[in-house]
C-alpha positions as CSV (number, residue, x, y, z in Angstrom):
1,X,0.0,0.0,0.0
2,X,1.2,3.6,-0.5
3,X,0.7,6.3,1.5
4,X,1.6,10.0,2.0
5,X,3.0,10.5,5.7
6,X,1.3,14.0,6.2
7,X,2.2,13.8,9.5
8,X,5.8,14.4,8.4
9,X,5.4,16.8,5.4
10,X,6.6,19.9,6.1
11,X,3.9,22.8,4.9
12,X,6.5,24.9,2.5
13,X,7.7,21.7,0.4
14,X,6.5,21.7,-2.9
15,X,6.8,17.9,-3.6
16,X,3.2,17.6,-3.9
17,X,3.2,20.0,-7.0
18,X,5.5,17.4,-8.6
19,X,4.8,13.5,-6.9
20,X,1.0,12.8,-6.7
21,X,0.3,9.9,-4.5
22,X,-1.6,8.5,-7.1
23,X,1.4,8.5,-9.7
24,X,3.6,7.6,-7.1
25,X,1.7,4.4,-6.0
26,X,1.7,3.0,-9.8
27,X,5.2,3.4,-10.2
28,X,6.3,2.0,-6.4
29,X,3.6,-0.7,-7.5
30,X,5.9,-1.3,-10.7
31,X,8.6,-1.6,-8.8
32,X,8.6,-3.5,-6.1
33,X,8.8,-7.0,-7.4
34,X,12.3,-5.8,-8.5
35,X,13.1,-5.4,-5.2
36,X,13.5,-8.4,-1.7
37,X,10.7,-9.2,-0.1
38,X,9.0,-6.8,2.7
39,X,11.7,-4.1,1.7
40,X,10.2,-0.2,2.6
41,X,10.0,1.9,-0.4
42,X,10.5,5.3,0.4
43,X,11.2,9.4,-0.4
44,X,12.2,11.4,1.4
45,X,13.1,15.0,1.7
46,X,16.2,15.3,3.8
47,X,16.3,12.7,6.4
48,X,12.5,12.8,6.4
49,X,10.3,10.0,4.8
50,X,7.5,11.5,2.7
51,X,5.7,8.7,1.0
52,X,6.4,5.0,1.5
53,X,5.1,1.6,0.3
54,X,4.1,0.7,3.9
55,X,4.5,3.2,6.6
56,X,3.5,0.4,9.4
57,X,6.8,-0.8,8.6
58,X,8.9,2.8,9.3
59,X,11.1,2.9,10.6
60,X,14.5,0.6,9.5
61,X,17.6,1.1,10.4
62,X,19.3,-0.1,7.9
63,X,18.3,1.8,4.3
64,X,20.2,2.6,1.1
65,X,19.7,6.1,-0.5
66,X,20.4,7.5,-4.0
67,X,19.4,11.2,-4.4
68,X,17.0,12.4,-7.0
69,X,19.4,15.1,-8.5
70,X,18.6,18.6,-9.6
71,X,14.5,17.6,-9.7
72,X,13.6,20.1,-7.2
73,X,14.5,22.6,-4.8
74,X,13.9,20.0,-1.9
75,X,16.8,17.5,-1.1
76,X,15.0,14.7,-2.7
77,X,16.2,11.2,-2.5
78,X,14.3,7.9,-2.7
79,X,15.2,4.6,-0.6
80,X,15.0,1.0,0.2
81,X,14.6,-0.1,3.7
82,X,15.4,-3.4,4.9
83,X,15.5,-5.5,8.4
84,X,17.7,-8.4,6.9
85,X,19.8,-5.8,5.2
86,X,23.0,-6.4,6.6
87,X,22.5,-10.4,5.0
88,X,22.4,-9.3,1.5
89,X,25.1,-10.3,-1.2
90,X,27.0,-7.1,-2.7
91,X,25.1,-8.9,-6.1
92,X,21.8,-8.5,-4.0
93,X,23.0,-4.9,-2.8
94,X,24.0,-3.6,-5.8
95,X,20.9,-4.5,-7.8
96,X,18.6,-2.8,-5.2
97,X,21.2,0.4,-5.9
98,X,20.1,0.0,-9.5
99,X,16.7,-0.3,-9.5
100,X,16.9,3.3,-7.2
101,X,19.0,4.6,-9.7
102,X,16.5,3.8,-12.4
103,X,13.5,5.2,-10.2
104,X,15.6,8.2,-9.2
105,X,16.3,9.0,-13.0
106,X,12.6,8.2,-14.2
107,X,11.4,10.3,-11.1
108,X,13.6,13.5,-11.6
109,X,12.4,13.2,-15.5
110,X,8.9,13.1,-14.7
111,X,9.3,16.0,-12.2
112,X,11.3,17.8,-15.1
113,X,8.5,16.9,-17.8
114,X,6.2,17.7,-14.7
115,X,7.8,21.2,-13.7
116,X,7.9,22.2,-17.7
117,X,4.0,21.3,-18.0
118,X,3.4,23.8,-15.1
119,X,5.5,26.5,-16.3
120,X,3.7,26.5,-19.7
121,X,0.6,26.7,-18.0
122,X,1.8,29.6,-15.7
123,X,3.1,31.2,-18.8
124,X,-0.2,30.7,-20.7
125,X,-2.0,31.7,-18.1
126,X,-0.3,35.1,-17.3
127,X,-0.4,35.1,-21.1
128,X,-4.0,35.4,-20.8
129,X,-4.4,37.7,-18.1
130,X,-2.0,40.0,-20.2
131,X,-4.4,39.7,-23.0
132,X,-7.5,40.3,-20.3
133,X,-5.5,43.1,-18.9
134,X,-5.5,44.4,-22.4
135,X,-8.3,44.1,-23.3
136,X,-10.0,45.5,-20.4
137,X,-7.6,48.6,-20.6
138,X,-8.2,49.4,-24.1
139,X,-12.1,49.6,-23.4
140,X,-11.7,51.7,-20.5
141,X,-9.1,53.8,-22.1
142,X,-10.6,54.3,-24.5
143,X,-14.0,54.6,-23.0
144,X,-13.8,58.5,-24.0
145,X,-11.7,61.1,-25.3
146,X,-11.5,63.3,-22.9
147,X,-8.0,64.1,-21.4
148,X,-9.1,63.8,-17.4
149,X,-11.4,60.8,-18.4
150,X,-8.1,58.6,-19.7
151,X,-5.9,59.6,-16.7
152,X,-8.8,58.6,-14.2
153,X,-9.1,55.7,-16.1
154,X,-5.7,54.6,-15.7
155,X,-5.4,55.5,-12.2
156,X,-8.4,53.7,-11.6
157,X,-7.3,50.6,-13.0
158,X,-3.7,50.8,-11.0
159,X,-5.6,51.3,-7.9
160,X,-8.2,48.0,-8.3
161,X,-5.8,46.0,-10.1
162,X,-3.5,43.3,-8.1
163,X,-0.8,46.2,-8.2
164,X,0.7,46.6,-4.0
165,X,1.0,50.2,-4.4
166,X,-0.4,52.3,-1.6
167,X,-0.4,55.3,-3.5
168,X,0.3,56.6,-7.5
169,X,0.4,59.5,-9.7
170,X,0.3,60.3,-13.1
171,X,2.7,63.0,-14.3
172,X,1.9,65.3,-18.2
173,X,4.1,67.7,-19.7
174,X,3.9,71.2,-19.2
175,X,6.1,74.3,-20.3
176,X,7.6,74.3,-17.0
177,X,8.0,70.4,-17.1
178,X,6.3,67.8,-15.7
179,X,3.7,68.0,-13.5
180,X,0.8,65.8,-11.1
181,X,-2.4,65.4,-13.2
182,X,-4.0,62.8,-11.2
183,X,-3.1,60.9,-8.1
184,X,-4.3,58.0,-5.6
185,X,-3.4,57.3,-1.8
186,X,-1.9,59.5,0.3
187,X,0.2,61.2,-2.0
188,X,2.7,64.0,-0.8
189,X,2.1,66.4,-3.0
190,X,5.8,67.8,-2.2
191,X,7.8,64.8,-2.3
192,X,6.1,63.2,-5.6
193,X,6.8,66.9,-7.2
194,X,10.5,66.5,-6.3
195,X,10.4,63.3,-8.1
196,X,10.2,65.3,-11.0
197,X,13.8,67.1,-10.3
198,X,15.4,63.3,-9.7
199,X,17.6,62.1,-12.0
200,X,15.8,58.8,-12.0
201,X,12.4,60.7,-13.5
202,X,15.1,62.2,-15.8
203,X,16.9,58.2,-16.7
204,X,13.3,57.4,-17.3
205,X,12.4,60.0,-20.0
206,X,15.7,59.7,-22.1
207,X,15.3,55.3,-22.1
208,X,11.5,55.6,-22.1
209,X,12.2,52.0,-20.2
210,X,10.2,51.5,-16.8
211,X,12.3,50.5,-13.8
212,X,12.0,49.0,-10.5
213,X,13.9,50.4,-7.0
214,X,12.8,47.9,-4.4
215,X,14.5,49.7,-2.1
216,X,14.8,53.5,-2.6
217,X,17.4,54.1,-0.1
218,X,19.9,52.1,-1.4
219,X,19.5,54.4,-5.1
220,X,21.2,57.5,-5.0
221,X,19.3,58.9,-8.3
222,X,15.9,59.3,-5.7
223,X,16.5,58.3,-2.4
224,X,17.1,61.3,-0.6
225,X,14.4,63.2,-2.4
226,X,11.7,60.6,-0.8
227,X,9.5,60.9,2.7
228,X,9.6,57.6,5.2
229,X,7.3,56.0,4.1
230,X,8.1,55.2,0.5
231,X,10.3,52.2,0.1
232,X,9.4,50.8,-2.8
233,X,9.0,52.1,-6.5
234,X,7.8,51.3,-10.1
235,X,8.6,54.0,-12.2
236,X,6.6,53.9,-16.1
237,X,7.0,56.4,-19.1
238,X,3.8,56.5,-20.8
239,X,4.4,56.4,-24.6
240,X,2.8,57.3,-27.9
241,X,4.2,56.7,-31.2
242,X,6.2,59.6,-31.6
243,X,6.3,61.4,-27.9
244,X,6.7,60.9,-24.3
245,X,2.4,61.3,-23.1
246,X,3.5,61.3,-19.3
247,X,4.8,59.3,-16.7
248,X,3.0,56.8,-14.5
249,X,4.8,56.2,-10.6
250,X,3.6,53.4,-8.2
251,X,5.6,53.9,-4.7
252,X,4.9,51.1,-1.9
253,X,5.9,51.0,1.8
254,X,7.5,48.0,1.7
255,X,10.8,46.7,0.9
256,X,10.4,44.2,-2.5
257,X,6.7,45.0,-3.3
258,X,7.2,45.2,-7.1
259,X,8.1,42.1,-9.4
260,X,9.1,41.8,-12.8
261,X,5.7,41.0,-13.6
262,X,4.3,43.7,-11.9
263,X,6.4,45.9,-14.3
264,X,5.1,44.3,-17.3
265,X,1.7,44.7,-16.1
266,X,2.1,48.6,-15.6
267,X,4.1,48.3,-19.1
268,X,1.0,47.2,-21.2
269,X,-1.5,49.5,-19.4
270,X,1.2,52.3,-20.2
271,X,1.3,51.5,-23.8
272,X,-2.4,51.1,-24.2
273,X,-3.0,54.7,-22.0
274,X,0.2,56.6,-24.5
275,X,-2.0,56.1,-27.4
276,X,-5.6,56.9,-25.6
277,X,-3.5,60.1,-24.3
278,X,-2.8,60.7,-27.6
279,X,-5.8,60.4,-29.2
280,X,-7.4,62.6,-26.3
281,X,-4.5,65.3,-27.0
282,X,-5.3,65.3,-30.8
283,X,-9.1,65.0,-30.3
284,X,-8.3,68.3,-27.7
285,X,-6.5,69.8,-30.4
286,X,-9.0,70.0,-33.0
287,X,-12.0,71.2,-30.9
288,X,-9.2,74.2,-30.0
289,X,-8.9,74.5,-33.2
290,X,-12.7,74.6,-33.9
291,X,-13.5,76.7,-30.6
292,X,-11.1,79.4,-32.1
293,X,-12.6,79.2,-35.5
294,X,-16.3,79.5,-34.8
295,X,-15.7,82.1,-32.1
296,X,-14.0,84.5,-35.1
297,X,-16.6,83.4,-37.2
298,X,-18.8,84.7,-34.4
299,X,-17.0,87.5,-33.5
300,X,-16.7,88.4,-37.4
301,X,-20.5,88.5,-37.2
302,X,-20.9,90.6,-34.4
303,X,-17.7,93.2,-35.7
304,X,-20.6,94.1,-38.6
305,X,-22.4,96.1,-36.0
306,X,-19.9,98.0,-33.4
307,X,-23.4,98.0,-30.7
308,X,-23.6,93.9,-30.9
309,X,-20.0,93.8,-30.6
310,X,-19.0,90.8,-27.9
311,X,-23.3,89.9,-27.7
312,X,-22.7,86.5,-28.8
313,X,-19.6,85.5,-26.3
314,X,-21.5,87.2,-23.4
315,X,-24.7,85.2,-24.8
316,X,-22.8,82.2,-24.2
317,X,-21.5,83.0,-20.8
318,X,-24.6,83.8,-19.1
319,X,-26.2,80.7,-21.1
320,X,-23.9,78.3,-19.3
321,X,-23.9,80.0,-15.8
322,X,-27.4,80.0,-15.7
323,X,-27.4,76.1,-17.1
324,X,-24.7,75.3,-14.4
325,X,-26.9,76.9,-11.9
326,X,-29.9,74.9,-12.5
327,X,-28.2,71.9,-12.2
328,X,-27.1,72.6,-8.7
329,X,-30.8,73.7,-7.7
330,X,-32.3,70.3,-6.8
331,X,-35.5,71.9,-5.3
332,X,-37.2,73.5,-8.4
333,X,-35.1,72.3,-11.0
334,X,-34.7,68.3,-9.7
335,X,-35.2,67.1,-12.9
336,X,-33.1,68.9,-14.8
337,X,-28.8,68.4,-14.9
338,X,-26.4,69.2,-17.4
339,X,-23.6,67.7,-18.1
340,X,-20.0,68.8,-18.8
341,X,-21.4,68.0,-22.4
342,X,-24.7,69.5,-22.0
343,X,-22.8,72.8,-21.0
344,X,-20.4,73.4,-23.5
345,X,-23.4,72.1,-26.1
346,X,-25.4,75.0,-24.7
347,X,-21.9,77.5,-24.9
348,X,-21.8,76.7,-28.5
349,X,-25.2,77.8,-28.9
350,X,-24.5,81.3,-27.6
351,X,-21.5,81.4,-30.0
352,X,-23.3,81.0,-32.8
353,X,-26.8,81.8,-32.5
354,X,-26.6,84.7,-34.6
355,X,-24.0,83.0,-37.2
356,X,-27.3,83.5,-39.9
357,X,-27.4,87.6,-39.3
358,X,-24.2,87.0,-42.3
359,X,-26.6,86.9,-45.0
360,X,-28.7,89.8,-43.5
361,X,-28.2,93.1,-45.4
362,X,-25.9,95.7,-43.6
363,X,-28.6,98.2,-44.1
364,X,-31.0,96.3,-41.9
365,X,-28.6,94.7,-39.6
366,X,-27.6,97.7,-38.6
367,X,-30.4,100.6,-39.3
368,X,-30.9,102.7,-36.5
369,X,-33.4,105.2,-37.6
370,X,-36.7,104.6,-39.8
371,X,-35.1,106.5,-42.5
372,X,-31.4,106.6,-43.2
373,X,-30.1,110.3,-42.8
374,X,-29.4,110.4,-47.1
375,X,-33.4,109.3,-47.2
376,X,-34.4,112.0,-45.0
377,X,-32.4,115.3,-46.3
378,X,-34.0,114.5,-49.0
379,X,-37.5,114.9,-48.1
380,X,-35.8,117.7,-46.0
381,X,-35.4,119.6,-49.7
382,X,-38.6,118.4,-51.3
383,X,-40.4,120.2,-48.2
384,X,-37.9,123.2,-48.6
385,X,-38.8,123.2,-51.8
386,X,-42.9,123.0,-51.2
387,X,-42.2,126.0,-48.5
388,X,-40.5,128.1,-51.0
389,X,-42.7,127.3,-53.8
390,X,-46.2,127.8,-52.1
391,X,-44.5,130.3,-49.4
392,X,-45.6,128.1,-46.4
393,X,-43.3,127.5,-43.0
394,X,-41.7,124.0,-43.7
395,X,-39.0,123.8,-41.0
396,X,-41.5,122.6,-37.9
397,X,-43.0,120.0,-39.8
398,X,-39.6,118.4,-41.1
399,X,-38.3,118.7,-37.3
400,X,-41.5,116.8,-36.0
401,X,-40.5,114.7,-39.2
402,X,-37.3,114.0,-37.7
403,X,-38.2,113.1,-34.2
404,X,-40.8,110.6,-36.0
405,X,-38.2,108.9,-37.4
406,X,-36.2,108.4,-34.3
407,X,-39.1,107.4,-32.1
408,X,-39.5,103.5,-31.6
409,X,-43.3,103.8,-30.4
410,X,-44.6,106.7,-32.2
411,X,-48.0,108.1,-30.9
412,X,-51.2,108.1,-33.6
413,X,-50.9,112.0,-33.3
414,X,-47.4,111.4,-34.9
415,X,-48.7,108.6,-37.1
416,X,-52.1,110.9,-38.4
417,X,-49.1,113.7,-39.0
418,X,-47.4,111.2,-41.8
419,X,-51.0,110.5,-43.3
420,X,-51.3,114.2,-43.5
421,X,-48.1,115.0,-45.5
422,X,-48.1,111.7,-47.2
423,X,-51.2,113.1,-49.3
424,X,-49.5,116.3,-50.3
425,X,-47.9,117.0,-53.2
426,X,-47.2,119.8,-56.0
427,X,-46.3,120.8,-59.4
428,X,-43.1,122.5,-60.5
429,X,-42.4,123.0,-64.2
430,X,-45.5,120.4,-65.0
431,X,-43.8,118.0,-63.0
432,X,-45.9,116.5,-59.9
433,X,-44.2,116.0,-56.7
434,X,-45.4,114.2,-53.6
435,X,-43.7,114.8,-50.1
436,X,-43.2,111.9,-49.1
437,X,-43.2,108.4,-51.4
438,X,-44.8,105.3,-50.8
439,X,-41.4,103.4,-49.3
440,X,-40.5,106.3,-47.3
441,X,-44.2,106.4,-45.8
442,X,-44.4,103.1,-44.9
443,X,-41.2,103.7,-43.2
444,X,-42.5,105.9,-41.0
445,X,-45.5,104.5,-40.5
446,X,-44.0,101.3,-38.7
447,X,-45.8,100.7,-35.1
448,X,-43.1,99.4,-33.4
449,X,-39.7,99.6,-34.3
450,X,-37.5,101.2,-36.9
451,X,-37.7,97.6,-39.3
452,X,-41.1,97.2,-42.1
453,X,-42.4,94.3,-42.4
454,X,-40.0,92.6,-45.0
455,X,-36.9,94.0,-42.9
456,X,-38.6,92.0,-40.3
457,X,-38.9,88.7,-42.1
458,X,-35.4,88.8,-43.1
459,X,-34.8,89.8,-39.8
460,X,-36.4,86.7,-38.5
461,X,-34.9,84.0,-40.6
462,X,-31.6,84.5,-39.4
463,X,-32.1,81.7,-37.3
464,X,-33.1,79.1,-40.0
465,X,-30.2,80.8,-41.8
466,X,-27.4,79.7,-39.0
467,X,-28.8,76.2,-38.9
468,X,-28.1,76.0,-42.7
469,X,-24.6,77.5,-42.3
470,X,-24.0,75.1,-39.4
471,X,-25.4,71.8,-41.1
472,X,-22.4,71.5,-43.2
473,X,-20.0,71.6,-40.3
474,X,-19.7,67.5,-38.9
475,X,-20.2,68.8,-35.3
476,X,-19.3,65.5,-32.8
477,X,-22.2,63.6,-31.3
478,X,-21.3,65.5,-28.3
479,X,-23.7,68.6,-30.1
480,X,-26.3,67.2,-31.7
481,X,-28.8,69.1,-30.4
482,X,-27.2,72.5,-31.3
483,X,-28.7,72.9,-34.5
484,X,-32.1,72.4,-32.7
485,X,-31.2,74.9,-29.8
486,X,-29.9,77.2,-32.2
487,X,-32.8,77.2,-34.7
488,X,-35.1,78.0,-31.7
489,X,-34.2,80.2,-29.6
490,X,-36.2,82.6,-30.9
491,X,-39.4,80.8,-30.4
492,X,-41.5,81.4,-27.1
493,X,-43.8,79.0,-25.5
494,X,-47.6,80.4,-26.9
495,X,-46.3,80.2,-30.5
496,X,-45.2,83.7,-30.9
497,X,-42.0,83.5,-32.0
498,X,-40.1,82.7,-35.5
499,X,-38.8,81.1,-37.5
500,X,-41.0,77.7,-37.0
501,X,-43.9,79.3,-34.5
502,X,-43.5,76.6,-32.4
503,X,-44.9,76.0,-28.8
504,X,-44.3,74.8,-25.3
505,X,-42.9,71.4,-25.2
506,X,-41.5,71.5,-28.5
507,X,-39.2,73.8,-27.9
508,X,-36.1,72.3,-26.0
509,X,-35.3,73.3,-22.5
510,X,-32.1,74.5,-23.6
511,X,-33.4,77.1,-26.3
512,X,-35.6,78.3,-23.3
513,X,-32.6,79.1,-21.9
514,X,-30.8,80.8,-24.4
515,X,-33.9,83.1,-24.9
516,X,-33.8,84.5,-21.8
517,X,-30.4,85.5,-22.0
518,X,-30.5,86.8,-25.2
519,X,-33.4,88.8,-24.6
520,X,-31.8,90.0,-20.9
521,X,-28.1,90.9,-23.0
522,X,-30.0,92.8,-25.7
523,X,-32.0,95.3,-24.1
524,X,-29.8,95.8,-21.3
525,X,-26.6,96.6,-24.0
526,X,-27.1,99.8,-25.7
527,X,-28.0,99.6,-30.0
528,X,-28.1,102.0,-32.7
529,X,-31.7,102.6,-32.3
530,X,-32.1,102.4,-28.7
531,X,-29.4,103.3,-25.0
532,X,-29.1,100.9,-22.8
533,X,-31.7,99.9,-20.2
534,X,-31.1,99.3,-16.7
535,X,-30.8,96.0,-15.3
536,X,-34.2,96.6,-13.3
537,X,-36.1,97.4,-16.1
538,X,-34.6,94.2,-18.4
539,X,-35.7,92.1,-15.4
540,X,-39.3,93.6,-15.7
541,X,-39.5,93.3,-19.1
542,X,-38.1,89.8,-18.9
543,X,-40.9,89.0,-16.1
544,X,-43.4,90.5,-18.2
545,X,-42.7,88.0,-20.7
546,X,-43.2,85.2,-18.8
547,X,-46.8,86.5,-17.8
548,X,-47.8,86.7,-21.0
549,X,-46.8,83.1,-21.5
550,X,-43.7,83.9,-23.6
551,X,-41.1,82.6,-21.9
552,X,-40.8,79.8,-19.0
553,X,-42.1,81.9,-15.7
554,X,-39.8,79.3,-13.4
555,X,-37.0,79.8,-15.9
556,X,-37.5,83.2,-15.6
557,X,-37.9,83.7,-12.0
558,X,-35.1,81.8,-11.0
559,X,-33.0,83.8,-13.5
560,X,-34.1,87.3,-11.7
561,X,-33.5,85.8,-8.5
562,X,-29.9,84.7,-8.8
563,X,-28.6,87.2,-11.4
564,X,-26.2,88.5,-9.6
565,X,-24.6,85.0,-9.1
566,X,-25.1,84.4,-12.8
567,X,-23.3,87.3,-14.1
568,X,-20.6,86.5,-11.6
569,X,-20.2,83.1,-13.0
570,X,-20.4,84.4,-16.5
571,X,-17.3,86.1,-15.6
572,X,-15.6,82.9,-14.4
573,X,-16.4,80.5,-17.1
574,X,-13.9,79.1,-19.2
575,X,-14.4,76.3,-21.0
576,X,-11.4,76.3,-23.9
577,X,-9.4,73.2,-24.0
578,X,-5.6,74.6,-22.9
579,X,-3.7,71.9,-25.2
580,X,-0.4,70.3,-23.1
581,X,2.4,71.8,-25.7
582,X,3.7,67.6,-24.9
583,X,7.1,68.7,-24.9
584,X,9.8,66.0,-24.1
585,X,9.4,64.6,-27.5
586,X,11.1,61.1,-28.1
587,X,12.3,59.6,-31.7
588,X,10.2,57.0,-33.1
589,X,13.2,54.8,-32.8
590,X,13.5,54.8,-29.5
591,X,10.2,52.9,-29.1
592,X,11.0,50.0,-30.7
């Protein structure tokens, strides 16, 4: 019978990986009628027997050994154990020293073949958790392509990962060099900034090779630029095909905590987060790039008029405090958040919501009066010229002319006045001459306003006109509602507004918001036809919009209650992408 003596197997011996007591009782079975009668078969580690044929038999005195050589890290031997030992021939003796030899050689080779099946599987299966590890990095990597989204993602993943580092950080390239974008544990801000001035950090850069200090105290490139409790380090240059992304450092309070393995593992996340850096760095580079243009598209808009002048960027502003402020108000607005997205979706809006006001004509973009100046000294010398002719006083009626013209609400005394001379006329030299024409009356004989009717309409499709401009551009899915905010934020709730006369819910929260702003920036910023009202009065005017259905009353309210705070965060906002300049570049061939 074979058995295993556990009572004699020492806990840190790895025999059993090797010898299983089932393989180990076939081949003892095998070989014991090669060997006397009631002889022990046995292994042993040291002096120890492990497993033996019969261990109600153990122990013998007399036994004869031969070591299984160079099969493990254990002093291996196997051995035959006999009572009558002593009364064996040398013939007898020396064939029970073959047979050993012969088990000791098959033994250490199937231990060898044995060892060599386990270490493909440890290398297959760290193969696959390489792969896993992989994989799973390049989806959360490259979950997004936002700069701060990649760095969390890769701290996040050293933090959970079977990495023993108490604490981490993730160091980017500035103009100053590098500094901490992100971080875990306890970090010291001070000591893992002095990291940066180490000639390690520096080593690091100019291999772009991670590297190991299991003991930090015993390197003199870092060690006295460390606090106590760092004692270990793994040190990892993030790379990208052409440039040094940043540097990844895992520090540990213990002595030894980083393996070779452990290094690999940081290696492959490091490659994986170089090119979603990258990626995020060029992805941040083109919406720069596309910020600047639209905004001197925008600004190239409002430069036709000197009075609108800066309307669209403070538009935007206010758009996204006041968005950023509902968000945080969970009482009324509970059901409403905006996203980082949301928010610079809405900023775009404000940019360009008057993009379409470039194929408005500069006469109506910009007219100030009913009648331009030119217009009106003319009818100035017609009436001269009635006065003299018919030798009547003309200057009082072409002054209360004049005052007509610059009025934005004339009274029906004023309007009855332009009936009055409208219907005049007289000959000179056969010729028939009225006062005033048919344009230039219905000029002056606008309501509301300085703009007629067709000024108006083209006036009003400006906003259909920016969504036309704007459909060619391939904005990212990021904005795909800011054609739609755009197009309506001249629309109000009862179906009043233009271009689409749409109502309520129809109209997106978002163009609600823009509205209000726009209306609040316009009349409280002075035109060409019109100063500058007071801040009070906008807030009335705004309030009295939302009585008459208009606009959103809660909006609205809300907005008149914190518009102090708004403007204030109007003035704060900044939401341009400031592109790393990614200096420390590296040659191509130094990443292979």
């Amino acid at each position: 019978m074979i058995s295993s003596m556990n009572n004699h197997i020492k806990p840190e011996t790895r025999l059993k990986k090797f010898l299983k007591p089932k393989k180990l009782k076939a081949f003892f079975k095998k070989a014991q009628p090669l060997l006397p009668e009631n002889s022990l078969l046995c292994i042993y580690i040291g002096s120890t027997p492990v497993f033996c044929t019969d261990p109600s038999l153990y122990p013998f005195d007399k036994t004869i050994f031969t070591p299984i050589a160079n099969a493990t890290d254990e002093d291996l031997s196997i051995g035959v154990s006999l009572q009558n030992l002593e009364e064996l021939s040398e013939k007898e003796r020396n064939q029970i020293k073959a047979v050993l030899e012969f088990m000791s050689y098959s033994m250490a080779a199937h231990i060898e073949s044995e060892k060599a099946r386990r270490l493909l599987g440890e290398e297959t299966l760290a193969k696959y958790r390489e792969l896993a590890l992989l994989h799973r990095s390049i989806v959360e990597l490259n979950n997004s392509l936002r700069l701060k989204d990649v760095i969390s993602a890769l701290i996040q993943e050293c933090r959970t990962s079977a990495l023993p580092a108490e604490m981490g950080a993730v160091y980017l390239p500035e103009e100053d060099g590098f500094t901490i974008f992100d971080s875990f544990g306890a970090v010291d801000a001070g000591t893992f900034e002095k990291l940066v001035e180490c000639p390690l950090f520096k080593d690091i850069i100019a291999s772009l090779r991670g590297e190991i200090l299991n003991d930090v105290k015993l390197d003199c490139r870092c060690g006295s630029k460390l606090c106590d409790n760092i004692r270990s380090l793994l040190i990892m240059p993030i790379p990208s095909p052409n440039l040094c992304e940043g540097v990844l450092i895992l520090t540990s309070q213990c002595v030894n905590a980083f393996s070779a393995a452990h290094l690999k593992h940081v290696a492959t996340l490091a490659s994986v987060a170089g090119i979603s850096i990258s990626n995020a760095y060029n992805f941040e580079s083109i919406r720069v790039l596309m910020d600047a243009l639209l905004k001197a598209l925008a600004e190239a808009i409002d430069a036709r008029d000197p009075f609108t002048a800066g309307h669209s960027d403070r538009v935007a502003h206010l758009a996204v405090a006041f968005a950023r402020l509902i968000s945080l108000e969970d009482d009324k607005f509970h059901e409403l958040c905006f996203t980082d997205e949301h928010l610079r979706e809405i900023f775009y809006s404000g940019i360009l919501h008057d993009i379409g006001k470039i194929g408005i004509k500069e006469e109506v973009l910009t007219k100030k009066t009913r009648l331009p100046k030119s217009m009106l000294d003319v009818i100035g010398m017609r009436m001269k010229l009635f006065g003299i002719h018919y030798q009547k006083e003309w200057e009082p009626d072409y002054k209360r002319l004049k005052q007509i013209n610059l009025s934005l609400c004339p009274h029906q005394e004023d309007l009855d006045f332009i009936h009055t001379i409208s219907e005049v006329k007289f000959k000179i030299n056969g010729s028939s001459i009225h006062l005033l024409h048919p344009e230039e009356r219905k000029c002056l004989l606008v309501r509301k306003g300085n703009l007629t009717s067709e000024e108006r309409q083209e006036i009003e499709r400006h906003p259909a006109e920016s969504q036309r401009i704007l459909e060619h551009i391939p904005f990212h899915d990021d904005l795909s509602q800011l054609l739609t905010i755009i197009g309506q934020h001249h629309e109000r709730l009862d179906g009043s507004g233009y271009p689409e006369g749409i109502k309520g819910d129809d109209i997106l929260i978002q163009s609600q918001i823009l509205a209000i702003v726009d209306i609040y920036d316009a009349i409280t910023q002075e035109r060409h036809y019109k100063p500058a009202t007071p801040q009070a009065r906008a807030l009335k005017i705004l309030a009295e919009e939302a009585e008459e259905g208009k606009l959103n009353k809660s909006l609205v309210t809300f907005f008149i209650d914190n518009i102090l705070q708004i403007e204030k965060g109007a003035d704060s906002i900044n939401l341009d992408r400031p592109v790393s300049p990614r200096f420390c570049k590296i040659p191509r061939n130094n990443l292979n």
